[in-house]
C-alpha positions, 0 to 999 in steps of 0.5 A: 273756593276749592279747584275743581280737579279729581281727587287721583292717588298718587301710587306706584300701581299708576306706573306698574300699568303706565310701563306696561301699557306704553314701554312694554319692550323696554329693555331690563337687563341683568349680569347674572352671577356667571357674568351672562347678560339675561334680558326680558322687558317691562311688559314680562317684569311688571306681568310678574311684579302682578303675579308676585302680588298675588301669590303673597295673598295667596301665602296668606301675607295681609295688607301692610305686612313686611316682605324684606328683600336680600338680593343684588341689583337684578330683574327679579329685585325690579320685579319685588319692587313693584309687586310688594307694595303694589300688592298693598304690602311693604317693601324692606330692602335689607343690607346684606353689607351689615352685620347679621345682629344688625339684620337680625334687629332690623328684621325684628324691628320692622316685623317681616313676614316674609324675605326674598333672597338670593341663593348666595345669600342664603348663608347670610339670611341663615346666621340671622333669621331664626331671631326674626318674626320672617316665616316664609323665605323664597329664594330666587332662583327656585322657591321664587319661582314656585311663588309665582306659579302659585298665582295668574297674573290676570288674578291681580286686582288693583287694590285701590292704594291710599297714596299715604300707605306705606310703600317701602322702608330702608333703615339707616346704616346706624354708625352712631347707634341702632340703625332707624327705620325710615317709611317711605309711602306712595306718594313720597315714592312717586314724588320723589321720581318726578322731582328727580326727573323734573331736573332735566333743565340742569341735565339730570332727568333722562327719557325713554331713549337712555339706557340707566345702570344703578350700581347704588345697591338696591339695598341702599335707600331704594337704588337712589329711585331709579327703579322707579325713576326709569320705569316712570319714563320707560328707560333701559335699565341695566342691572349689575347684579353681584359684579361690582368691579371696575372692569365689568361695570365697564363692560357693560356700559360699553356693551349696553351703551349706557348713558346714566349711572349712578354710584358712590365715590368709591365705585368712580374712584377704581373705574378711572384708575382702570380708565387711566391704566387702559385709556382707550380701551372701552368705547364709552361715548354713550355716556352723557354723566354719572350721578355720584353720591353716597359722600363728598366727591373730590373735585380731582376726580371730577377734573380727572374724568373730564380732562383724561376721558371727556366723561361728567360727573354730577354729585348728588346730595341726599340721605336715607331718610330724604328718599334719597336724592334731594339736591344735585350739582348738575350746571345751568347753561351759564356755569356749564359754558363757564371755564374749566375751573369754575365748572369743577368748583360748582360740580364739587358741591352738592348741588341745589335742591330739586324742586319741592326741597326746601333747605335753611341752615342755623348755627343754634336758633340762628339762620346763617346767610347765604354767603359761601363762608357761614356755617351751621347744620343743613335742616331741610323739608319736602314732600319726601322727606322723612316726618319721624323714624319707625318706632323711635320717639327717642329721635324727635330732636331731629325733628326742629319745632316747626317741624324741618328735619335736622341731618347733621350736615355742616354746610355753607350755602352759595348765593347761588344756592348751591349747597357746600358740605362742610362736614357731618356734626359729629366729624367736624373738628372745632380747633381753639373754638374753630371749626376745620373741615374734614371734608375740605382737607380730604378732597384736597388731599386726594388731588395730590398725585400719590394719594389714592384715598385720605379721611380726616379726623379730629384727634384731642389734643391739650391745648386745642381741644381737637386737632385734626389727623390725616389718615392717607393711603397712596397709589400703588408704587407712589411715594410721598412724605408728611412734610411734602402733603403739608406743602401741598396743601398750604396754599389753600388753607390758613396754618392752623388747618393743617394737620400735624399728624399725617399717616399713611396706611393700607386701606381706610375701613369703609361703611357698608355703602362705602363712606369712610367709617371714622369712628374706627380711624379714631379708634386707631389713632387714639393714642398719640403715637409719632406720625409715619412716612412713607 
């Protein structure tokens, strides 16, 4: 027997109208290039989002077609969120962080019609674009706006959306090869927001009386979905635009009294070295917690931000091809009233998987138990989570045969459920056929009061296979020596974790969304050369 309920789509067309018809003066704001705040609302955003789709028809783009975006975090950008696949095309948010053959081939293998750029991208676009199938280019602040009067807003037409078309797309930052495309559709989309916002009883969701600041780029796997996640519930959401630096982040959750933001480690890192440098000076007793992700949180910035400035960090697990969020750390009452200690353990791993994630880890054809020790590979599966990349059948292994995907995670899973990251497959160090953890040391490291920053490598070595290397930056006017950092991390890790090379340098390259690019800190330290001191 079949139930007997209707057969509704799940598209983002429903929550285009929802916001306009229930959160109309809900605010959007956005820090402009000159670091003036402009305000509209949903109302005037998701009126424009309409117009945008209509003006796409009227260009001549078809049901399907690519429209790329090259912008910073903005109202307009909201406005293309919503337009695009609303208008039955697809969005494809570009990294402006990336090299421009890396656009041009990820344009080309996307096939875009169309881009929306901001002006000061413009030089970027023009070093990539002629290798591109894109013909029309809009730039926000003029020919944008042209677009859209090209078109009535009342022109629109919902056009009836299969909630299994393509909504959006995001390719990977492709470190270990060509970066792949991943083809999020409309029911993925509004799963996905709905699966974030069903975690209000671990304290993550958040309603229409919060003001949300995404300080992920939108450029990077859909801003974590928190454009549509806060339009879902009518939220204020404040835009950073270009200004990602510590002092005006804080500004504007003083300003704008924002309770939720999210960003990657890195952003958190500078914004408590600010915090620790002028405590007191900011007034941010709106904040309820900061969703961080993007890489391991270290547990010393967890503890630092609640004992320093009484602020709550929540780490968040996910990758592009999982839409992105798919476990978070946030407490359940009984860790949350736990002791300090406790609170910071669990709030230093990735979490438990949102509702509709499924997770299993295997070492080979093996499931390991769920004990906190054993290791293996993270697969996991959902709703949204990716079911193969765009026009790549050369990365079917990632698939398992019974279909999980498998992310390269190295992991052990808490009784609890609660998911630790040991490493990446291809940065987890095997010593005499044991496996060390990068990501163990690193977070350890970094809790020592000279270390500002410290990835970990495995380096060759005869007689071990690998052995691994601490690469450390210190704190301005900190000191600290390679004997003193071993004798530190002693009491935690059995000696043959230790690294015997140690060294110290000025900054550790980074990813184009901020995570510790290792393979060029291999490339550095490939020849065996004695470790420095500092």
């Amino acid at each position: 027997m079949d139930g007997l309920m209707m057969d509704f789509p799940l598209t983002l067309t429903h929550l285009l109208k929802r916001a306009e018809q229930f959160f109309g003066d809900g605010e959007i704001v956005t820090r402009q290039p000159d670091k003036s705040f402009h305000r509209t609302n949903y109302r005037d955003t998701m009126r424009r989002a309409r117009q945008l789709a209509v003006a796409l028809r009227k260009a001549g783009l078809e049901r399907g077609d690519r429209v790329a975006t090259l912008c910073w975090n903005h109202h307009q950008h909201h406005e293309a969120y919503f337009g695009i696949p609303c208008g039955g095309f697809v969005l494809h948010t570009l990294n402006l962080r990336l090299h421009p053959n890396d656009l041009a081939y990820i344009a080309t293998h996307a096939n875009d019609r169309a881009v929306i750029v901001d002006r000061a991208l413009l030089p970027l676009l023009e070093q990539f674009n002629a290798e591109t199938p894109i013909e029309h280019v809009y730039v926000v602040e003029d020919s944008y706006e042209e677009l859209l009067a090209t078109a009535d807003p009342d022109e629109w037409e919902d056009p009836q959306l299969d909630e299994n078309e393509a909504a959006a797309m995001c390719f990977t930052s492709g470190t270990t090869g060509r970066p792949r495309g991943v083809v999020y559709s409309h029911r993925s989309s509004v799963l996905h927001a709905l699966g974030v916002g069903a975690n209000n009883p671990l304290g993550l969701g958040f309603g229409i009386d919060d003001a949300v600041m995404p300080v992920v780029p939108m450029f990077h796997a859909n801003a974590w979905g928190y454009p549509y996640l806060a339009t879902l519930q009518g939220a204020k959401i404040v835009y950073p635009g270009p200004h990602l630096d510590a002092d005006s982040l804080l500004e504007n959750m003083e300003q704008e009294h924002i309770t939720w933001a999210a960003g990657v480690p890195t952003i958190w890192m500078g914004i408590l070295a600010r915090l620790d440098e002028e405590p007191g000076k900011w007034d941010l007793s709106a904040m309820k917690a900061m969703l961080v992700g993007g890489s391991a949180v270290p547990r010393a910035m967890i503890a630092a931000f609640e004992e320093r400035h009484g602020l709550r960090i929540v780490q968040g697990w996910g990758m592009t091809e999982t839409s992105p969020v798919a476990s978070t750390a946030a407490l359940p009452p009984d860790l949350a009233e736990a002791d300090a200690d406790t609170r910071w353990d669990f709030q230093a791993m990735a979490g438990i998987p949102l509702p509709f994630v499924e997770i299993r880890v295997r070492a080979g054809d093996e499931e390991v138990p769920w004990d906190g020790e054993s290791m293996g590979e993270l697969e996991v599966r959902g709703p949204w989570v990716a079911a193969s990349y765009l026009d790549a059948p050369d990365t079917s292994d990632r698939w398992s045969e019974d279909g999980w995907f498998r992310t390269g995670d190295i992991v052990s899973i808490h009784p609890r459920g609660y998911i630790q990251i040991k490493d990446r497959s291809k940065d987890v160090i095997k010593s005499g056929g044991e496996w060390i953890s990068s990501v163990e040391l690193e977070n350890a490291l970094m809790a020592h009061p000279a270390v500002a920053e410290a990835a970990v490598i495995a380096i060759p070595d005869e007689k071990w296979a690998e052995r691994p290397l601490a690469a450390v930056v210190l704190k301005e006017g900190a000191t600290a020596t390679s004997d003193e950092l071993r004798e530190f991390l002693a009491p935690r890790f059995a000696k043959w974790w230790l690294p015997e090379r140690i060294e110290f340098i000025d900054e550790i390259p980074k990813t184009s969304v901020g995570k510790f690019r290792k393979i060029e800190l291999r490339e550095m330290f490939a020849a065996e050369t004695p470790a420095k001191t500092a």
